[in-house]
N, C-alpha and C positions, 0 to 999 in steps of 0.2 A: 550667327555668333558661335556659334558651334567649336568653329578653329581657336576661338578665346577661350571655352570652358577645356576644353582637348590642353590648352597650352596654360592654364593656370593649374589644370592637375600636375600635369610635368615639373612645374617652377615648385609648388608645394612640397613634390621631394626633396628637390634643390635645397629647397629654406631651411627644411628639416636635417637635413643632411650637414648644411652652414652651421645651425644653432647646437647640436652634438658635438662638433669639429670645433665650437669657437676654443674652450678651455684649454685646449694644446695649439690651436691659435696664438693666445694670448700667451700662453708660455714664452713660444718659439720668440712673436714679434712683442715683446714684453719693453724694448723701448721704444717701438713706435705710439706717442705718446695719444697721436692723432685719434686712429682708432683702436690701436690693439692690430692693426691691418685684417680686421674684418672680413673683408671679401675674399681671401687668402684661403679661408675656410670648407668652402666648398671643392675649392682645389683640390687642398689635403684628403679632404675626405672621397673624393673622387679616387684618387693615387693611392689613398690606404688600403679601402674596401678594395678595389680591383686587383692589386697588386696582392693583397691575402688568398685573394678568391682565387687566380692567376698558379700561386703559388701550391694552394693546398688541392687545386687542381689538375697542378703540372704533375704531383708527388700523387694522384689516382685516391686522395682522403676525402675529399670533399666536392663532390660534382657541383657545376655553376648552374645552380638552380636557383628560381625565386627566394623561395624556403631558406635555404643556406644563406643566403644575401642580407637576409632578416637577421641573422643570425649572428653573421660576421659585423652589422652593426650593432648589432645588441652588446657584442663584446666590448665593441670601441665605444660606443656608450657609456659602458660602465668605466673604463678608461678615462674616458674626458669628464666622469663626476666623480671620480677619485684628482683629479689635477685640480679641478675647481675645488674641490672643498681642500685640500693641502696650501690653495694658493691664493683663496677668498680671501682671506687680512692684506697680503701683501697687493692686490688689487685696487684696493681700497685708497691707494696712494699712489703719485705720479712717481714713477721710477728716476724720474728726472725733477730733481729739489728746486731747480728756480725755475720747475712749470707748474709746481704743486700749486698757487691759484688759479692757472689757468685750464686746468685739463680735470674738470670736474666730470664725476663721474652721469653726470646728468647731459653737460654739452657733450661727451664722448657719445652717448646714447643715441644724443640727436643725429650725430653725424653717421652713426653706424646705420641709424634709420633712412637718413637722407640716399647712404649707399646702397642699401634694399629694395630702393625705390629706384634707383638710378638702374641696379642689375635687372630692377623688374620691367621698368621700362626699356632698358637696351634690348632685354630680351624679347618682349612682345615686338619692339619696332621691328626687329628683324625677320620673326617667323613671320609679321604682317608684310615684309618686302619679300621674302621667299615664297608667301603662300600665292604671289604673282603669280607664280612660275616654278613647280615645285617638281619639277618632274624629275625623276632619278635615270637619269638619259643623258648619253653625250659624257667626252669629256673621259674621266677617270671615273665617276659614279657605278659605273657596272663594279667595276674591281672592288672600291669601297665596299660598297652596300653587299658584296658577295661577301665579303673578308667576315662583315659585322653580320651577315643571316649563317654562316658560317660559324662563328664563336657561339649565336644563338642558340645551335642545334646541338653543340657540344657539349657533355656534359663531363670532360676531361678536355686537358689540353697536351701536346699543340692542334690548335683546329685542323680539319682538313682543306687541303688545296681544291678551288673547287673547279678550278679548267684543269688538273691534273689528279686525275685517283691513281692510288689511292694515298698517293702523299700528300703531309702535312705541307701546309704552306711556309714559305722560305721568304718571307718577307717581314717587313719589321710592322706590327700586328696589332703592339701593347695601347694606341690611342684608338683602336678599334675595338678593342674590347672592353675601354671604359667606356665606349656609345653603347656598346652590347648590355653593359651593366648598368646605364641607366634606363634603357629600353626593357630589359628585361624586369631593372624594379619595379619602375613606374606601369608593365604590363598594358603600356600602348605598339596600336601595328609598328610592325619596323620601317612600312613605308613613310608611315607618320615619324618616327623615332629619328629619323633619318636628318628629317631639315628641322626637329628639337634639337637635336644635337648639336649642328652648325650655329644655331641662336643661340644655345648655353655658351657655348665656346667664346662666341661675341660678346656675349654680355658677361662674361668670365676678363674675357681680356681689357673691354670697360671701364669695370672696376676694379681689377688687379692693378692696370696701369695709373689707373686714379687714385688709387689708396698709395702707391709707390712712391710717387711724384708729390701727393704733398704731402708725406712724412720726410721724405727726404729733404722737403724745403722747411720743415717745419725744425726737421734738425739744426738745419744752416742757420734759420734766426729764429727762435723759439716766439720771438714776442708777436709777430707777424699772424694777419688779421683772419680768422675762418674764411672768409669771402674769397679772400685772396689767393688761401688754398682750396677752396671749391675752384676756384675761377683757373685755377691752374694745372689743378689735378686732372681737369676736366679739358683745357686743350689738350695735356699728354695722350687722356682717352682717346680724343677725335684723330689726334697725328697719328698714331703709332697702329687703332685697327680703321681708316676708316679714309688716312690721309694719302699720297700716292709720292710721289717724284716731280722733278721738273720738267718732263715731259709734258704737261699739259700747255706749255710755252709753243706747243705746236696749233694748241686751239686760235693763237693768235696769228695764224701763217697762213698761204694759200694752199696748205699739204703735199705729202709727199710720197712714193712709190713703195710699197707694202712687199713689194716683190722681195723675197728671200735672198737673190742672189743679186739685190744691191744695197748700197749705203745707205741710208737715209738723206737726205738733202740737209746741210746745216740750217739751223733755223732763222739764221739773222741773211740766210739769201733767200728765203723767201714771206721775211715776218709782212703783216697787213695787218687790218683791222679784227677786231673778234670775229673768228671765225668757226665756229661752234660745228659745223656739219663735214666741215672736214678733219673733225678729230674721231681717231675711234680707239675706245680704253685699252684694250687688248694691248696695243704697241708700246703701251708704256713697261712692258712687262718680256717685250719682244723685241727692242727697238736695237742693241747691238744684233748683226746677222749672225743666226745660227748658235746663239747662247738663249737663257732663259732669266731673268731676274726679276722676279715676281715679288710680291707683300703683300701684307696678310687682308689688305682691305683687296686687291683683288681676288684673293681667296674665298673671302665672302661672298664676291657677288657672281662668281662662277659654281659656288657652292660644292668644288670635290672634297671629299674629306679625306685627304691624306694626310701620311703623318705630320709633315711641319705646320698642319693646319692643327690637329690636334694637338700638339707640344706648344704652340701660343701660351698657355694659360701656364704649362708647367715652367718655361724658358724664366716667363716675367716672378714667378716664383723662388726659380732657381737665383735670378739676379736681385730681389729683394734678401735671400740670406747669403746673398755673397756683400752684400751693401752693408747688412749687418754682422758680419762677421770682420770686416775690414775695416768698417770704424768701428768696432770696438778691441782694434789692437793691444791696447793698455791691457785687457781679459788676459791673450791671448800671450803675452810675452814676458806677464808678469812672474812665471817659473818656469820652470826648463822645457816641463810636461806637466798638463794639465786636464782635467775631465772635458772641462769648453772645449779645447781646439780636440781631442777625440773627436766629441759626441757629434761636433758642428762638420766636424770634415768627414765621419762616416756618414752625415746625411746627405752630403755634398756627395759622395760616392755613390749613393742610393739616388737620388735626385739624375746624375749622370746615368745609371743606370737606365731609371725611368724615360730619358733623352733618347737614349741608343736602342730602347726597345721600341721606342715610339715611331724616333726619324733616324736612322742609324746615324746619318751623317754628325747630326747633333750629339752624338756621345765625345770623339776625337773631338769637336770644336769645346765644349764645356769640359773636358778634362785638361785642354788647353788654357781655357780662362781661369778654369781655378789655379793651375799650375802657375801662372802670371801673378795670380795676385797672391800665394803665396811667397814665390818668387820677392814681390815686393813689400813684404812685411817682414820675411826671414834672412831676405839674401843669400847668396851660396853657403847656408849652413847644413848642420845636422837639423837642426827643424825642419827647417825647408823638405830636405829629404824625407825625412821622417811622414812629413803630413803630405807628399807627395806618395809614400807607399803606401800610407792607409787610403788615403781617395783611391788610387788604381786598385787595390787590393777589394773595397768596399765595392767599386764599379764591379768588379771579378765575380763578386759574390752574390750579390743581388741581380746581375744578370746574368748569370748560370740557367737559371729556367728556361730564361729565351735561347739563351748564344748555343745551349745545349743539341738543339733541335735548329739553328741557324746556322747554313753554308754560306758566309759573304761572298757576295756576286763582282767585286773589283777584286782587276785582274795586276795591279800595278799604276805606279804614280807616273804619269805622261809628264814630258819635261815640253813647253809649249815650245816651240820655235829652235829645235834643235841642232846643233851646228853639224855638217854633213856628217865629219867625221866621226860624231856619235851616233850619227843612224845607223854605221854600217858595223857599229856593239850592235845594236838592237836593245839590248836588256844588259844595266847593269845593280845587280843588285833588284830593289822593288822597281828602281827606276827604270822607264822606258823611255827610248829615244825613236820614234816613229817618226818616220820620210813624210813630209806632204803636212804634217800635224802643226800648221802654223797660222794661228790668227793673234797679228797685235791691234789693241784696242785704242784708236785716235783720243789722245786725252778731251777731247769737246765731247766724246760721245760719255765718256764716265761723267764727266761734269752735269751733265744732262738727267743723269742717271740718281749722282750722287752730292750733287754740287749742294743742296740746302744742309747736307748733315755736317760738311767739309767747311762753309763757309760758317756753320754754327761752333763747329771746332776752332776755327780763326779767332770767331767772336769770343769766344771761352778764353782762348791763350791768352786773350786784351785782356778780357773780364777781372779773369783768375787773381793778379797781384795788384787790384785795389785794396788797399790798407783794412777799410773793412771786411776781407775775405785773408786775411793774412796769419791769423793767432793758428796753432798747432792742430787742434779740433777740427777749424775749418780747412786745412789743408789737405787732412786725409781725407775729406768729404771731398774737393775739389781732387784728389789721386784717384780715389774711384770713378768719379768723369771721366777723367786724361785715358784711366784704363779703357774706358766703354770706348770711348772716339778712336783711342790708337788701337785696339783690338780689333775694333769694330773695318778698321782702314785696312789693317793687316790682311784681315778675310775677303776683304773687295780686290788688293793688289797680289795674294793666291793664284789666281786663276791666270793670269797674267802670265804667270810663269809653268803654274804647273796644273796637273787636272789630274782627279782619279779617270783610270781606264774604267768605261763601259764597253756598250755592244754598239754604241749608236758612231758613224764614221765622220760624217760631217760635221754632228754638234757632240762633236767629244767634249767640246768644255760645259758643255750646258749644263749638266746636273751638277758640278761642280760649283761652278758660278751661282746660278739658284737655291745650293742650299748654303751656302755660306753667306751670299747675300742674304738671304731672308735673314740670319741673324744678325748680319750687321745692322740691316735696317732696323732692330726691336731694339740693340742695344744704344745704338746712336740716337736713336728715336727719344727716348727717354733722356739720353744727354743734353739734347737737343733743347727739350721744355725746361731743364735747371736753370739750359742758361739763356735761356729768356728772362726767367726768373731774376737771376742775377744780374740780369742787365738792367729790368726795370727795378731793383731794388739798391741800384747805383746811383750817387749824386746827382742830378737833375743837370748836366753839362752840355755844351756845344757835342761833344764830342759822345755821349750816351743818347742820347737825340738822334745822332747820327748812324750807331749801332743798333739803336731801335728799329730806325726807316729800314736799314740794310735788313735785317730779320725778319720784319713781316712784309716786306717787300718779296722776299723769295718763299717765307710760309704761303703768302699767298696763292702761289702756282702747285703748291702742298696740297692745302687744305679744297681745292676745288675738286680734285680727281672726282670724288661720287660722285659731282652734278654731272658728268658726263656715264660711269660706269654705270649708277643703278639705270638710270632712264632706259640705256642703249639694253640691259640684258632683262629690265622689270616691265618696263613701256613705264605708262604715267599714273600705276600704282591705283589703278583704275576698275581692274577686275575684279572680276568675285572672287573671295577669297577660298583656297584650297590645301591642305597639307599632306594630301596621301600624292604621296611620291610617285605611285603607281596608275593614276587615273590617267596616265599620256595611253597606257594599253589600251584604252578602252575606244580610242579614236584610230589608233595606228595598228593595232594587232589585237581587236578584241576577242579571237579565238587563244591567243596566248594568255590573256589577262584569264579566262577561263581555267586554263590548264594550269597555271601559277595556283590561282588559288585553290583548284581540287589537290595539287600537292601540299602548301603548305597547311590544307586544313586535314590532310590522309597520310602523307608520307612521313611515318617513324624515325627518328636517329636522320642520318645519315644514306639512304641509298644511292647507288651511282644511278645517274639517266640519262641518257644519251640523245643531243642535241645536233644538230648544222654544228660544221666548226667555223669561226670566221675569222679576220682581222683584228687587229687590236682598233680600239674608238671605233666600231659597228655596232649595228642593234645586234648582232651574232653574240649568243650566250643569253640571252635576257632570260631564260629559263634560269639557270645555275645561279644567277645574279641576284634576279627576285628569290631566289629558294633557297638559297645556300647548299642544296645540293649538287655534288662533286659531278661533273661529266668528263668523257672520256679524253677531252681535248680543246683548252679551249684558245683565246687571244694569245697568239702564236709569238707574236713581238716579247710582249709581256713574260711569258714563262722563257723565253728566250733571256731575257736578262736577269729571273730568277735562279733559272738552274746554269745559264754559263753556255746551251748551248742548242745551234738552233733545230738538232735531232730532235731535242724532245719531245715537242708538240710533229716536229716533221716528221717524223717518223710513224705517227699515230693516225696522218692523216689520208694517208691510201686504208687503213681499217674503215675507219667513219667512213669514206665512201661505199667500200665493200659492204657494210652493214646495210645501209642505206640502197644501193645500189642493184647488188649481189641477188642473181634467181638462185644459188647454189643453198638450200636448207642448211645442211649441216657443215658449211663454209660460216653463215649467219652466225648458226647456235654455237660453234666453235669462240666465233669474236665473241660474243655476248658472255660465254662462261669466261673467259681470258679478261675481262673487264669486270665481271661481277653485274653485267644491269641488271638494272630492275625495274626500269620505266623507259620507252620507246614514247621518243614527241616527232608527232608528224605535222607540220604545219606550214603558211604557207612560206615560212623562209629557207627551209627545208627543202620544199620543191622547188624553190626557187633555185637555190644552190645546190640541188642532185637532180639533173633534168633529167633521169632514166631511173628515179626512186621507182623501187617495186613495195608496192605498199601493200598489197596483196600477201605476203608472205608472211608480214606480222600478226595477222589473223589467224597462224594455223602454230606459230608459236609462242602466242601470248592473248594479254585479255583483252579485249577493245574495253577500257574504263570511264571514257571520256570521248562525246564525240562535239565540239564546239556548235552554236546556236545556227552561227551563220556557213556549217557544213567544212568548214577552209581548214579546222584544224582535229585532233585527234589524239587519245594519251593512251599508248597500250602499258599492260602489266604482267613483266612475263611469269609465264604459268609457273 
């Protein structure tokens, strides 16, 4: 039980962290009557602390140490018990007059406990399905886990790059260094910190989307029964981190060819019986050729921690105070200029910021959605403008620390399917018109993709002007829907037309497609369970019956995706349980699992050390990865679309042989000062990939420090 006491020390932070954070909580969500939105709390306090830390950091006052971390919450402590005692009377009472019998402060209680237990359990079920299979291997996990041992070693920011010394890394970093910051408070290994992380995130996004969904319904009809919004808050949870697409409409088919350079077979030519063993999860994320459209519950169970995976928790954030800011209009427009639309749209700019530092792509899309629903409260006025330059102005400012030290790596907006004669501009303006750059997407295969959120939009439009959803109040509640759905549509029909330029030739649209999708899916996703809501809180008719079956007829093809992904990547949850990230070493490379650890228990700061270079998604790098120390060169693809260009690593990589290679002494000690090393790993991937290593040589200019159990591997230190 070991992985249980390891992962309730973790969660105790957590708590602690939530109950400091509630009073500016409650401020913020001061009319969600529900709970105060609760779970919201740890977020915030995730985003404050890190983002202080981050800052006084960036500015060389304050190093990211434990100590400091104490410290920075000690302050915000005293913060949130100065808001609590200013705002204890007015607590005391439901902000909303015809809930005042129902929102006592006793069932508020209960439910804020019900949700502590819902985050505690969401959180254990998952480090218990990860500790399956917890291995920090494959995939993008090298890059992650280097990015976050990387922030760990730093005690100023921007970290360094660790397959390029001695530069800082050129990647968007800020939800890697809120895993840093809880790793680093809670003072467990970072192998272990690793898959706590991905379970906080999980059980972040849980109950964020569960506290979201029924305060929002609870708005719509205030008299409407606790159960009802347990029962509802709680499908949002399951859709939104856990649900997939309508892909799994393939489980019922004889399957179809996986091959990259074909289509998929429609599924009504080859539908059959259940058929379970020719579905595999992946494709539901893969299934247009040569694009990517992934969500967050396969995120989970492949477990990379990249940015969009980390921005989950702050996205559902950002749209719970866009939700309250937009119904409560009346605030907002009852004088010209007002403190509210300030305070609420510099945090909207701060929040974007935290987006763009996180997952870049997600800064342009949420400056976009605020800009929309400004747009639709102001109209083409001076307001509108006005809260349009303070959000950009706010973004500008609050991410200065990052964008300061960040080279964005798109090169220009690709126009998809370009008519000849603008191929042969090439470039007009941002935009590009590139020969050959043409995929259009068969409306069956979006439908496939996106057909439950589209058909829930349909059901919404019926929904919407039932006489009981008609009074002024409930219409701007029903505007913020129509925004998430047609928002949500806008960034799926994007890609279609256009794509940021990368490095990558054949899936030029993919990263575009992927991260724009993933927010549609979060935003619709939640649209999606209102108006379920609304539908079963509609007159009991031939015709809502009907609306019903149509809903969970297609939830259904939703809500199955886990029974096929966890199995396929956990098996049957069956194993002994394990959470050190790094025990794959000990079977696959147990002289490198050696060398790992005599580094990160000897090597100080930051030194360079010089590994194998290799491919991007290889075991090449597990040094740098496991240690966060920088080496000379590393995943070539990868810093290839960091810096813009594919010299960087190419260029460095006739060195790393020469090093490796080289009987010339002072050829050797030349690269080694030109680089700064400090640590030479001999091992057997090394020889593997330098079939004429002279290894001989390192012995007469450095320390032999380390020589592994089973002989294969070696760590010099030069003199």
């Amino acid at each position: 039980m070991t992985w249980l006491l390891t992962s309730l020390n973790w969660y105790i932070y957590l708590l602690i962290l939530g109950v400091i954070f509630y009073p500016l909580t409650k401020k913020i969500f001061n009319r969600f009557s529900f709970d105060f939105a609760y779970p919201f709390a740890k977020t915030l306090a995730i985003i404050f602390v890190s983002y202080t830390s981050y800052v006084l950091g960036t500015v060389k006052i304050l190093p990211f140490n434990r100590m400091n971390l104490f410290l920075i919450i000690g302050v915000f402590t005293l913060i949130n018990y100065f808001i609590a005692r200013r705002h204890s009377g007015k607590w005391t009472k439901s902000t909303r007059p015809e809930s005042a019998n129902n929102d006592s402060g006793q069932a508020r209680m209960t439910i804020i406990i019900f949700e502590e237990f819902l985050f505690l359990a969401s959180f254990l079920f998952w480090t218990f399905v990860r500790s399956q299979e917890p291995s920090i291997r494959s995939l993008e996990k090298f890059m992650d886990f280097g990015f976050i041992n990387s922030i760990l070693r730093s005690d100023f920011f921007p970290p360094k790059d660790i397959w390029y010394t001695p530069l800082s890394i050129n990647y968007y970093y800020f939800g890697h260094l809120t895993g840093a910051f809880l790793i680093k408070l809670t003072n467990i290994k970072p192998a272990i910190g690793y898959n706590l992380i991905l379970s906080t995130i999980f059980a972040l996004g849980t109950t964020q989307v569960f506290s979201l969904v029924a305060n929002i319904i609870k708005l719509y009809q205030n008299k409407v029964k606790t159960l009802t919004l347990i029962i509802f808050g709680l499908i949002g949870a399951f859709l939104l981190n856990l649900g997939g697409n309508l892909h799994t409409i393939y489980a019922f088919t004889t399957g179809y060819s996986t091959n990259n350079n074909t289509v998929p077979t429609p599924f009504w030519k080859i539908l059959s019986r259940f058929n379970p063993q020719t579905y595999w999860y992946p494709n539901a994320t893969r299934f247009i050729p040569f694009t990517i459209h992934e969500f967050p519950s396969y995120s989970y169970v492949v477990a990379d921690l990249h940015g969009h995976v980390f921005d989950i928790p702050f996205v559902v954030l950002t749209l719970a105070i866009l939700f309250l800011i937009f119904t409560n209009s009346k605030k907002l427009i009852s004088t010209n200029f007002n403190k509210f639309q300030l305070i609420s749209t510099v945090f909207l700019g701060f929040l974007t910021a935290v987006h763009y530092m996180t997952n870049a792509f997600d800064g342009p899309i949420y400056i976009l959605l605020n800009a929309v629903f400004f747009l639709v409260l102001f109209g083409l006025s001076w307001r509108f403008i006005s809260s349009f330059l303070i959000l950009t102005s706010s973004f500008l400012i609050f991410s200065l620390p990052f964008s300061s030290h960040f080279t964005p790596f798109i090169t220009g907006i690709g126009v998809n399917c370009s008519p000849e004669f603008l191929t042969n501009i090439g470039r007009l303006g941002p935009f590009l018109f590139e020969k050959g750059n043409c995929q259009a997407d068969p409306l069956w295969m979006l439908f496939v993709l996106w057909g439950f959120f589209w058909i829930s939009f349909i059901l919404f439009l019926i929904i919407k002007n039932k006489k009981q959803y008609s009074n002024i109040t409930i219409q701007q509640y029903n505007n913020f829907l129509l925004i998430l759905f047609s928002f949500g549509t806008f960034l799926i029909i994007i890609p279609e037309f256009f794509y940021i330029k990368d490095i990558y030739p054949a899936h030029f649209r993919a990263n575009t497609m992927f991260k724009l999708g993933y927010q549609a899916f979060i935003m619709m996703g939640i649209a999606s369970v209102i108006t379920f809501f609304l539908i079963k809180q509609s007159k009991k008719t031939i015709i809502n019956y009907l609306l019903t079956t149509i809903y969970v007829f297609f939830l259904f093809f939703v809500v199955i995706y886990p029974y096929f992904s966890i199995p396929s990547y956990y098996g049957l949850l069956n194993r002994p349980t394990e959470l050190d990230g790094s025990k794959w070493l000990e079977q696959s490379y147990p002289e490198d699992k050696e060398i790992i650890d005599y580094l990160n228990k000897n090597a100080k700061e930051q030194p360079v050390i010089l590994e194998a270079q290799g491919d991007s998604y290889t075991d090449y790098e597990r040094i740098s990865a496991m240690t966060g120390l920088p080496t000379v060169a590393g995943w070539w693809v990868h810093e290839w679309l960091w810096r813009g260009s594919s010299d960087v690593v190419g260029k460095r990589i006739p060195d790393v042989v020469e090093l490796y290679q080289s009987k010339d002494l002072n050829k050797t000690k030349k690269l080694i000062k030109k680089y700064q090393i400090k640590y030479i790993v001999v091992s057997r991937l090394e020889k593997q990939k330098y079939s004429e290593l002279y290894e001989a040589k390192f012995s007469k200019i450095a320390k032999l420090v380390l020589r592994s159990s089973n002989g294969l591997g070696a760590l010099y230190q030069i003199k």
